[in-house]
N, C-alpha and C positions, 0 to 999 in steps of 0.2 A: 785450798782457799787462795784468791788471788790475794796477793800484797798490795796490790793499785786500787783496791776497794774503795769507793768516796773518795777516788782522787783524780776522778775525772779520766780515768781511762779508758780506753778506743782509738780508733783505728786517726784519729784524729788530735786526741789529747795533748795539752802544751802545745800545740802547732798555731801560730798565728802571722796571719802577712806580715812582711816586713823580711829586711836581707840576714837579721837572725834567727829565721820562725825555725832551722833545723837545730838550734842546738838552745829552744827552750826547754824545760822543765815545769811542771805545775809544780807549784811547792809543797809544801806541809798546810794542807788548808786550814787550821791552826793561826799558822802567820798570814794567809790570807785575810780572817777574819779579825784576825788586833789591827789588821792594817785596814783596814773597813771600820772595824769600832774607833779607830784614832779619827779618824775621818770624820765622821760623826760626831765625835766629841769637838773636833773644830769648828763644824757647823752648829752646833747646840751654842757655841759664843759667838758665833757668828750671829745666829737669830740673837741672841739677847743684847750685843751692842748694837743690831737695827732697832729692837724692841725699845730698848734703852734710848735713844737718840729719836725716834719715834715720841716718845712719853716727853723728852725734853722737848721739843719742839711745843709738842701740844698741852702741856703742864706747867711750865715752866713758867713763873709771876714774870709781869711785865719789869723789863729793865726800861735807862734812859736811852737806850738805844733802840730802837724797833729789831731790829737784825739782831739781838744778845741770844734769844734762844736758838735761833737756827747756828751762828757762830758757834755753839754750844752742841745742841744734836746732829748738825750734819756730816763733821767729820766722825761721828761715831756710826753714824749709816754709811758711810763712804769705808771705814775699816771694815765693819761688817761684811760688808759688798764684797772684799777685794779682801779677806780674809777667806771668803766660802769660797772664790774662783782661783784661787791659792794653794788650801788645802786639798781641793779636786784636782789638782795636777801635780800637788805632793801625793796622792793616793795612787796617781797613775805612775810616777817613777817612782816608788817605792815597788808597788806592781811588778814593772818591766823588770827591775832589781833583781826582785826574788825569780822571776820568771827566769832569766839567765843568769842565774847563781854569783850575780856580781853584789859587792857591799852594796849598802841600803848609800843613798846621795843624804849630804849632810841635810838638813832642815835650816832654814832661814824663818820657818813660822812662830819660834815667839820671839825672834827681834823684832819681826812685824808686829807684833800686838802688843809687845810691850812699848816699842817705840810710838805705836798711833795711839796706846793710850797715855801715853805721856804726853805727848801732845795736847790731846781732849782736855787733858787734866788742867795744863798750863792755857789753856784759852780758855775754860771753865773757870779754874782762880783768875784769869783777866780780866774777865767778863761780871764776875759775881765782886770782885774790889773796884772797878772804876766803874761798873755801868751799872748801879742799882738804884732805880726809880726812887723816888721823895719821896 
């Protein structure tokens, strides 16, 4: 029985362009696929703070400001946005990582989303204490 069974072995396998394609490795498909489901799960909050910021825009009761709801939803469509084109290139060095047996690269993705939603937050309470319609 081969050993390399479902792990992508041939006459090809682990090899891909680039100046390290002879000393990749596929990995334990295993940690390919949590690093696929991580991925996913950053895009799952990704749709929901566009969802979210969506809903505010279009929900959202009139303030004394015309602009109070987009102040409101569109930096949560904008984390969103740059949340999922984030986590698609945390998925790809995580990838390359395991491909040549190097440690995983640290993650910066929830100082991102904790700090863009602290933001929302703090223009959400600015918005909802000074700009609320009569």
């Amino acid at each position: 029985m081969n050993s390399d069974a479902g792990h992508g072995a041939g006459p090809s396998a682990g090899h891909h362009a680039g100046s390290d394609a002879e000393h990749e490795i596929d990995p334990d498909v295993r940690f390919t696929y949590a690093n696929e489901r991580t991925f996913l799960a950053w895009n799952r909050t990704s749709l929901a703070l566009i969802a979210a910021g969506l809903a505010v825009v279009s929900f959202l009761p009139d303030f004394e400001w015309a602009w109070g709801a987009r102040a409101v939803g569109v930096p949560l469509i904008a984390l969103g946005a740059v949340l999922s084109i984030t986590s698609y290139r945390r998925w790809q060095a995580n990838e390359r990582a395991m491909r040549l047996g190097r440690p995983l690269p640290p993650s910066n993705l929830p100082r991102l989303l904790a700090f863009g939603i602290g933001v929302a937050s703090a223009i959400a309470a600015i918005v909802a204490l000074v700009g609320t319609a009569e």
